[in-house]
Legacy VTK file of the C-alpha trace (Angstrom):
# vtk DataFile Version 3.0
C-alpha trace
ASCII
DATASET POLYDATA
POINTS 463 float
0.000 0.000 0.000
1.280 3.503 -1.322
1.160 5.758 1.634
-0.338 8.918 0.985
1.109 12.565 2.228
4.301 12.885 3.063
6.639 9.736 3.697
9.658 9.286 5.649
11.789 6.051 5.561
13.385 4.555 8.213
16.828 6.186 8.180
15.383 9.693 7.498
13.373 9.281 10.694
15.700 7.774 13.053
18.362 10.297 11.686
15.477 13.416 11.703
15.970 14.125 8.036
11.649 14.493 8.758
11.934 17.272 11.114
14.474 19.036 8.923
11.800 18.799 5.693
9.152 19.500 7.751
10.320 22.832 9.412
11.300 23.730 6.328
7.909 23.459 4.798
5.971 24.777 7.676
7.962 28.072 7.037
7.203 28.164 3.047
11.622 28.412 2.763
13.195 26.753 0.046
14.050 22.746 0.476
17.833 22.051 1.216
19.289 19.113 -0.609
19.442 16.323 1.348
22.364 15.412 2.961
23.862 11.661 2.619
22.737 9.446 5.475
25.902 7.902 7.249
24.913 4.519 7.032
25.648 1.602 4.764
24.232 -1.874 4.535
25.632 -4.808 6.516
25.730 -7.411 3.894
26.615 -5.538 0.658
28.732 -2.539 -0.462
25.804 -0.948 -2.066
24.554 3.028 -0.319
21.751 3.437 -1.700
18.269 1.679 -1.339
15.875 1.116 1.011
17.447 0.392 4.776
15.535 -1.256 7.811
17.739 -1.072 11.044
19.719 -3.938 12.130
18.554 -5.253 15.958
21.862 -6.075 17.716
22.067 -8.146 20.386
25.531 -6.864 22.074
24.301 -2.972 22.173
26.929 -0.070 20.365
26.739 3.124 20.121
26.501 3.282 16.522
23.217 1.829 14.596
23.828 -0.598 12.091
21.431 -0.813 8.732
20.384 -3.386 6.142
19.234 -3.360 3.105
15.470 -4.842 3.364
16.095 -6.790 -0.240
19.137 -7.824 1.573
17.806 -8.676 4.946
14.890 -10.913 2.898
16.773 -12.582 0.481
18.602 -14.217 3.572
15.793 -15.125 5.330
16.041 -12.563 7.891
12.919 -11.590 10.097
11.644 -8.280 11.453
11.531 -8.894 15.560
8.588 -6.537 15.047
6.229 -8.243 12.017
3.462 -5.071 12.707
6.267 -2.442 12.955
8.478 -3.773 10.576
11.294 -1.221 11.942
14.094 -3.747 12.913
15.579 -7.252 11.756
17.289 -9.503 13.761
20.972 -9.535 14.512
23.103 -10.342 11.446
26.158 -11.614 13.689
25.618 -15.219 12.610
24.835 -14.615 9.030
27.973 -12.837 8.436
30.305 -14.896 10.512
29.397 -17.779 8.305
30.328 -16.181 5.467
33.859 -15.049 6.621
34.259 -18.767 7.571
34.158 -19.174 3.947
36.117 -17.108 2.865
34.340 -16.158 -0.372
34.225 -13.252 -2.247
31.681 -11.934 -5.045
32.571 -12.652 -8.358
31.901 -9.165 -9.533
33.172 -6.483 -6.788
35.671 -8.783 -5.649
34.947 -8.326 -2.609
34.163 -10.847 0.928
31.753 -7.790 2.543
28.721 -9.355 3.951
26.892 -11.990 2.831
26.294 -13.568 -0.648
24.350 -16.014 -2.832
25.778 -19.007 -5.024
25.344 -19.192 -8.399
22.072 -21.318 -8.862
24.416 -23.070 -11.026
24.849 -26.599 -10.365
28.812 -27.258 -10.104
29.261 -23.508 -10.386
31.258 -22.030 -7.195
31.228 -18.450 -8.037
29.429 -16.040 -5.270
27.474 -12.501 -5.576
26.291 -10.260 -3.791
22.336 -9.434 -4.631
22.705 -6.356 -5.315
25.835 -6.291 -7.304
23.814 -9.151 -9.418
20.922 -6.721 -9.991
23.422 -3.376 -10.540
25.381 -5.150 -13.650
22.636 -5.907 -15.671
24.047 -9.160 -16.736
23.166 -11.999 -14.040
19.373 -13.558 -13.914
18.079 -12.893 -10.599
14.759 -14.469 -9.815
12.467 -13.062 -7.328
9.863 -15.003 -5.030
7.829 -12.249 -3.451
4.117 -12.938 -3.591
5.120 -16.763 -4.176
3.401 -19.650 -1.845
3.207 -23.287 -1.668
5.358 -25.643 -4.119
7.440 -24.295 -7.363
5.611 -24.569 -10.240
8.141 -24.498 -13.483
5.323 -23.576 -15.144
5.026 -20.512 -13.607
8.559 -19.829 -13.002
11.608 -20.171 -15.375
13.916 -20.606 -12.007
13.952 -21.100 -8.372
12.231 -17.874 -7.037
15.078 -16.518 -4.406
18.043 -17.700 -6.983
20.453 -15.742 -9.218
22.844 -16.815 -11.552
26.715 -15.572 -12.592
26.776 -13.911 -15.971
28.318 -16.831 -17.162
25.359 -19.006 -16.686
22.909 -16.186 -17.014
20.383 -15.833 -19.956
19.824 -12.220 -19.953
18.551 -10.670 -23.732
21.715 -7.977 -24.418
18.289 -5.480 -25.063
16.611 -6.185 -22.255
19.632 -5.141 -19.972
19.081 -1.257 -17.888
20.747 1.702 -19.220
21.857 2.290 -16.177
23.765 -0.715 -15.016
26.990 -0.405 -13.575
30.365 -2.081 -15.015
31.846 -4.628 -12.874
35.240 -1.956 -12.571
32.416 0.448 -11.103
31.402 -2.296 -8.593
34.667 -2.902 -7.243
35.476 0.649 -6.709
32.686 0.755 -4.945
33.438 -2.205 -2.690
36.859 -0.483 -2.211
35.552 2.581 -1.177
33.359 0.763 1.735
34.651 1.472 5.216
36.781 -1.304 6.519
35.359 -3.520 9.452
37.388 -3.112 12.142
39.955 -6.282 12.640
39.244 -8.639 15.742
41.396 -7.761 18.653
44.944 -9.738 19.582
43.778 -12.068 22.408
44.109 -10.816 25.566
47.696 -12.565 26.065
49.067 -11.226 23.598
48.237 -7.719 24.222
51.010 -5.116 25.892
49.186 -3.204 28.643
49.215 -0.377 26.160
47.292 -2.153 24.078
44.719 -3.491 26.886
43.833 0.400 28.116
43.108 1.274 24.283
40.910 -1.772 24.181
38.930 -1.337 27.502
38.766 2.550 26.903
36.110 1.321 24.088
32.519 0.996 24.952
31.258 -1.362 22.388
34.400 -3.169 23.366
33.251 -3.546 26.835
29.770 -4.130 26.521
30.810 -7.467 24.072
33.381 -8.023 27.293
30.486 -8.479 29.586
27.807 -9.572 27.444
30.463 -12.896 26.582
31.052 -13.241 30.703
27.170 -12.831 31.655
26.100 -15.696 29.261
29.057 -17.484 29.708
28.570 -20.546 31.869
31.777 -22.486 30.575
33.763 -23.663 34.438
30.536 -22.228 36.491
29.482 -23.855 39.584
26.218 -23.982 40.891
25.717 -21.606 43.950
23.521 -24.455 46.128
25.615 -27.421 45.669
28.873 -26.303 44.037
28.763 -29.129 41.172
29.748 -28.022 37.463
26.594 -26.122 35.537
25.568 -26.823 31.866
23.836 -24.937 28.913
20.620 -26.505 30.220
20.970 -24.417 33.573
19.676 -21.210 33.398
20.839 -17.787 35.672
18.037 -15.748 37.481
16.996 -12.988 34.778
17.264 -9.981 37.612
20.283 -11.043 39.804
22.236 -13.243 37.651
22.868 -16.162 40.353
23.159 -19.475 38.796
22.010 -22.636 40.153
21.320 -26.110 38.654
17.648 -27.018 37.737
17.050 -29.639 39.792
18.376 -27.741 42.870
16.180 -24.224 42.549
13.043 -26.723 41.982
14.200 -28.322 45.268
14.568 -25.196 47.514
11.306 -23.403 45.360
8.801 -24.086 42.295
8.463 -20.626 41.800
12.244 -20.639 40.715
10.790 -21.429 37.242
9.463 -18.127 36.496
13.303 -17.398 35.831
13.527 -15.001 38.843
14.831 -16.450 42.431
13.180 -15.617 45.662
14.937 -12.785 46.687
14.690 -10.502 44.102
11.089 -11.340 43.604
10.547 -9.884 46.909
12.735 -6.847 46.194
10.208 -6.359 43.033
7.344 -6.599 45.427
8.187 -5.171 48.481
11.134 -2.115 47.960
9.957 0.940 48.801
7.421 0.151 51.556
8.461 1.075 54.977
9.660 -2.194 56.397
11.311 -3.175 53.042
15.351 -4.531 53.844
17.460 -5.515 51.078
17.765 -8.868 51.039
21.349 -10.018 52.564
22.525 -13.632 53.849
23.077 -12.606 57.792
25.321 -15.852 58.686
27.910 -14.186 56.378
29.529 -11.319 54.365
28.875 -12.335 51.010
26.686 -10.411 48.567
24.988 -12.327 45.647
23.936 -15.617 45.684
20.898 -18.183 46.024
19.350 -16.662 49.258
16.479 -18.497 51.018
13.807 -17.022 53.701
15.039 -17.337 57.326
13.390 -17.753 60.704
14.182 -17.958 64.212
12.137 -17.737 67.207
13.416 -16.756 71.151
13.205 -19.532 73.624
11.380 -16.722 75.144
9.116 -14.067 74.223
8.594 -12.376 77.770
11.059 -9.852 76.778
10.221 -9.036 73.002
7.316 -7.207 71.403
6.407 -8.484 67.907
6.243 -5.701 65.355
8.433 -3.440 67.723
11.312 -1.293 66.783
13.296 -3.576 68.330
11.952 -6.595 67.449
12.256 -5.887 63.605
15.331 -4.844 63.790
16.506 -8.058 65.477
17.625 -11.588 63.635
14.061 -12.545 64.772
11.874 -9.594 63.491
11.204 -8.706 59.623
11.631 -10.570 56.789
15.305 -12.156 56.898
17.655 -14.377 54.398
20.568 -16.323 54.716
22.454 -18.642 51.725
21.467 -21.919 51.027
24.741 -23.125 51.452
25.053 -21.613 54.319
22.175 -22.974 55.923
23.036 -26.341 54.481
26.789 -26.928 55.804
26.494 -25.525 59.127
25.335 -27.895 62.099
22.871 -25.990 63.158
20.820 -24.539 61.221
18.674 -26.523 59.152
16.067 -26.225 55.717
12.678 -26.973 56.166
9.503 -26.385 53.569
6.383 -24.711 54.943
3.468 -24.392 52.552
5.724 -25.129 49.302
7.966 -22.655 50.320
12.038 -23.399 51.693
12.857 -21.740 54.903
16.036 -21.430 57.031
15.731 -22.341 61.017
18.337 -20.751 62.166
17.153 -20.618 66.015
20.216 -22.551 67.314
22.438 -20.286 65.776
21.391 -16.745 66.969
22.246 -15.637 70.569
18.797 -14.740 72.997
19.578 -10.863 72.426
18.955 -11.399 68.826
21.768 -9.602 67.698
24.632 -11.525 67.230
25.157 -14.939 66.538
26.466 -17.908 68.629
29.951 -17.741 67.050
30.664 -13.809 67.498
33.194 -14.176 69.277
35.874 -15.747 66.786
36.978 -13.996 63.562
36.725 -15.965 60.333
40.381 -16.632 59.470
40.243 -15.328 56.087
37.893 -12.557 55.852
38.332 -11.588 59.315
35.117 -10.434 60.478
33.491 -11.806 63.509
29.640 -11.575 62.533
27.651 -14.364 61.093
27.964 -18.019 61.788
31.647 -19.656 61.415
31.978 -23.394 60.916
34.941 -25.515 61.983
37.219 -27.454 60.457
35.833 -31.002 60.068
39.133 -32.653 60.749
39.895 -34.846 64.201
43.001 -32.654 64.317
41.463 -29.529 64.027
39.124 -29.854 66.523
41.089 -31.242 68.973
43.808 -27.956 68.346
44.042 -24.795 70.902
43.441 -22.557 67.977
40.889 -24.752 65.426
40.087 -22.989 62.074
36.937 -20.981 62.057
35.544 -19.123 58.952
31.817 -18.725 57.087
30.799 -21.223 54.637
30.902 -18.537 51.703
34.363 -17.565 52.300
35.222 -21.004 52.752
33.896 -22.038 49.633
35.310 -19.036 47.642
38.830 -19.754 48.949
38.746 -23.035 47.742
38.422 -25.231 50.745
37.001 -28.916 50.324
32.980 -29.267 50.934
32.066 -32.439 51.086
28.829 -33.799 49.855
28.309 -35.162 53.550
28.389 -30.922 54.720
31.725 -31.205 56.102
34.581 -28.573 54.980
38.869 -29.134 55.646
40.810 -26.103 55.874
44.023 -25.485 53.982
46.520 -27.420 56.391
43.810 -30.385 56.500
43.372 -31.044 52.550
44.937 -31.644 49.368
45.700 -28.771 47.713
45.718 -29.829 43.657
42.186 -28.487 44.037
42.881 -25.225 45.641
43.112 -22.377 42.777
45.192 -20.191 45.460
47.833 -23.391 46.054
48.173 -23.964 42.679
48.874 -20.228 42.102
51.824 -20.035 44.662
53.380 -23.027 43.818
53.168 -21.684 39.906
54.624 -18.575 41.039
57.558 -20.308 43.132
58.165 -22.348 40.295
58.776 -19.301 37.817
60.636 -16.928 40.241
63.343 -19.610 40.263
63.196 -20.504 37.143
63.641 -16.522 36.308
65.226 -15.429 39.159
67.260 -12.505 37.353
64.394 -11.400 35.304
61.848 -8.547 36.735
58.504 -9.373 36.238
56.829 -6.538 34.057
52.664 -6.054 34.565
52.264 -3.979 31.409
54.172 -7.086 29.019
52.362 -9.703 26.973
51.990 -12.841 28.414
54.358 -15.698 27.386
56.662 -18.146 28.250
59.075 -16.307 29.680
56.809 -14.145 31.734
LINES 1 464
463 0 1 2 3 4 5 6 7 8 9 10 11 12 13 14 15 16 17 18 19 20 21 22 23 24 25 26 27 28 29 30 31 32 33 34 35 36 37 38 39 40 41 42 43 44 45 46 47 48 49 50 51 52 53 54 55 56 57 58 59 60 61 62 63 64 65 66 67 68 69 70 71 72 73 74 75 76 77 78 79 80 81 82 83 84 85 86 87 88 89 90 91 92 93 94 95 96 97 98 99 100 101 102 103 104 105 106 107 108 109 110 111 112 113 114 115 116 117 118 119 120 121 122 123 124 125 126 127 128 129 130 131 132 133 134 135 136 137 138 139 140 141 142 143 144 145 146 147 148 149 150 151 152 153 154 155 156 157 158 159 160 161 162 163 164 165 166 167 168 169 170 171 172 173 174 175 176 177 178 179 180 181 182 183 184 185 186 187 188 189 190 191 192 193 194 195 196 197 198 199 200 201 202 203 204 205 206 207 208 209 210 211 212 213 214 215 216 217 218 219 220 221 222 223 224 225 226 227 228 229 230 231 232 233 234 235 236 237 238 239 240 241 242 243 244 245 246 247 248 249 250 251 252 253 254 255 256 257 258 259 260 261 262 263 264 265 266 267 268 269 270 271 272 273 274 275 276 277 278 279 280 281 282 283 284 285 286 287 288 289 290 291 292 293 294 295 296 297 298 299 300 301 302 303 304 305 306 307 308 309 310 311 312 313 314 315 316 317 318 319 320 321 322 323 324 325 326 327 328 329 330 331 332 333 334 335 336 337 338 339 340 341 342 343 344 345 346 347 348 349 350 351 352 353 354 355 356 357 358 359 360 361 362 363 364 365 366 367 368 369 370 371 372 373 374 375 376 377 378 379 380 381 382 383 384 385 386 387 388 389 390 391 392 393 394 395 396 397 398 399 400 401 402 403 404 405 406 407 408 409 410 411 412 413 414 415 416 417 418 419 420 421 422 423 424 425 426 427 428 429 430 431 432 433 434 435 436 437 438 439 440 441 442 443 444 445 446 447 448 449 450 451 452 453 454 455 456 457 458 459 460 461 462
């Protein structure tokens, strides 16, 4: 359908080339020649034509544009089909293609994406629109076109083209206006250069790493790759190795296996966890607190509801100042882990939902906790619940090791499927990342003993 009045593409819109025709008009001035849109089209070298924006996933600060003959003759769909404003990300598409290593037969050129001559046994490439510019190659549309190929009604495939070598186009019937092949390959030439992947990051100087980071697209792909990432994840319930089929929460980010969320709560399949469904629900009312594990000091993670009660209530006051700001009062969490792999404190379910009792573990003033008086030995705060050392020697030692299950666990201690954790001097350390680090480092400073180590240098061998 024509549209009637006056019509603005895409590009002219999103770049205001409307306003600028409009103002002028309202004011009864002259018309100022249009200037040239900075945009070209992802999967040819052709400028002109009609563009449709490109929908990246991996956002940059510069819009990318397709042609919409383009983006349809590779099968590419508008994420909108009413708006018809966007197509999906072209990533994919045009990795394939540089796989290939291919370049069209007429600009000479690998920009893109192209189509093989329909040609059986014929390995020459094109782009579409160099095929249509040169006059020369058959190029055999399908719009309007459902069900099975009728030959009948078609002399080719609809959606194929054809090299000029194994092209029937009548010498008449070819455009006045169609460009020479040296014309296409100047123009391919003249198209701006995609920018060369970056060195990996051990081969970079530390020059070369601030340039790098000091780009925002750059950084946004950074994170985007470590967000989706799971490759060497654990899950944050029971520590064991996460797959593809495990999915993060879609607010917070933690990760946990399947099976494990649906243990601790159904509700975990609505892809957000507990905790920051009741952030969504609850933050700004009055008694709203941020969710926080209290039996340690680590943010993040797969927090559960926690209770405790007082052995007695003779000297608290339910809904009191005091009592909500207590381990008793208000609405409290605590890590499943943390729950899990300490002695006393315990998971239970009430009414479908998992809950912490952690009444053995908090002190009668509801403060403090039953282990406040011992620092954890490696983050060395004395607040939250510390476990011990699960080795005979350990216990029975003046000074036994103390520290929070968290810490524990992100220091690389051994947890043990049957909740008991060895400290450092207690366990093998070929699974302690810290160990393995030290012993690395001991073995290079004497291997390189008259060499100073330089931060800013590549890695390599020698450093």
């Amino acid at each position: 359908r024509v549209p009637s009045g006056n019509y603005f593409c895409h590009p002219c819109s999103y770049f205001e080339k409307d306003r600028e025709y409009l103002a002028a008009e309202r004011r009864d001035g002259p018309r100022t020649a249009p200037s040239p849109l900075p945009i070209v089209c992802e999967l040819c070298p052709k400028r002109q034509g009609a563009f449709v924006q490109v929908d990246m996933k991996i956002p940059t600060r510069k819009s990318h544009w397709v042609h919409t003959v383009c983006a349809k003759w590779h099968g590419m769909n508008y994420v909108d089909i009413e708006l018809k404003d966007r197509v999906e990300d072209l990533t994919l598409l045009k990795d394939y293609f540089k796989s290939l290593s291919v370049k069209c037969y007429l600009c000479q050129s690998g920009i893109g994406a192209l189509h093989k001559c329909r040609q059986e046994n014929c390995d020459k490439y094109l782009h579409l629109t160099c095929a249509r510019s040169v006059g020369t190659c058959s190029v055999q549309h399908g719009e309007g076109l459902e069900g099975i190929f009728d030959i009948t009604s078609l002399e080719h495939q609809p959606w194929t083209l054809a090299c000029p070598e194994h092209s029937d186009v009548d010498p008449e019937s070819i455009p006045e206006n169609s460009i020479s092949t040296d014309q296409l390959v100047s123009i391919a030439k003249s198209y701006p250069p995609e920018p060369l992947p970056p060195k990996p990051f051990y081969k970079m100087t530390g020059k070369e790493r601030k340039v790098y980071w000091s780009d925002d697209d750059n950084l946004a792909q950074f994170f985007e790759k470590v967000m989706t990432n799971t490759t060497g994840a654990k899950c944050a319930i029971c520590d064991g190795r996460v797959d593809q089929h495990d999915k993060p929460c879609n607010e917070c980010g933690v990760l946990v296996h399947t099976s494990c969320a649906y243990t601790f709560e159904s509700q975990f399949s609505s892809g957000t966890c507990s905790a920051c469904r009741y952030t969504k629900a609850s933050i700004g009312t009055e008694d709203y607190e941020e969710p926080k594990c209290h039996l340690c000091n680590q943010h993040g993670g797969f927090l559960v509801k926690s209770s405790a009660k007082p052995v007695s209530m003779k000297v608290w006051k339910k809904g009191s100042r005091r009592w909500n700001k207590s381990l008793f009062g208000g609405t409290k969490y605590c890590h499943a882990i943390c729950a899990m792999w300490n002695e006393q404190s315990y998971i239970e379910h009430f009414e479908n939902e998992p809950i912490a009792q952690c009444k053995e573990v908090i002190m009668s003033n509801g403060m403090s906790h039953i282990t406040h008086q011992f620092r954890c030995v490696l983050c060395g705060m004395s607040n939250g619940i510390k476990a011990d050392c699960s080795h005979p020697e350990c216990r029975k030692s003046k000074e036994p090791w103390k520290y929070h299950i968290s810490c524990a666990r992100a220091a690389g201690f051994e947890i043990n499927d049957d909740m008991k954790t060895c400290c450092f001097r207690h366990v093998d350390s070929s699974s302690v990342f810290r160990a393995r680090l030290e012993d690395f480092l001991e073995v290079e400073l004497c291997r390189l003993p008259d060499q100073t180590i330089r931060a800013s240098a590549p890695i390599s061998w020698d450093h």
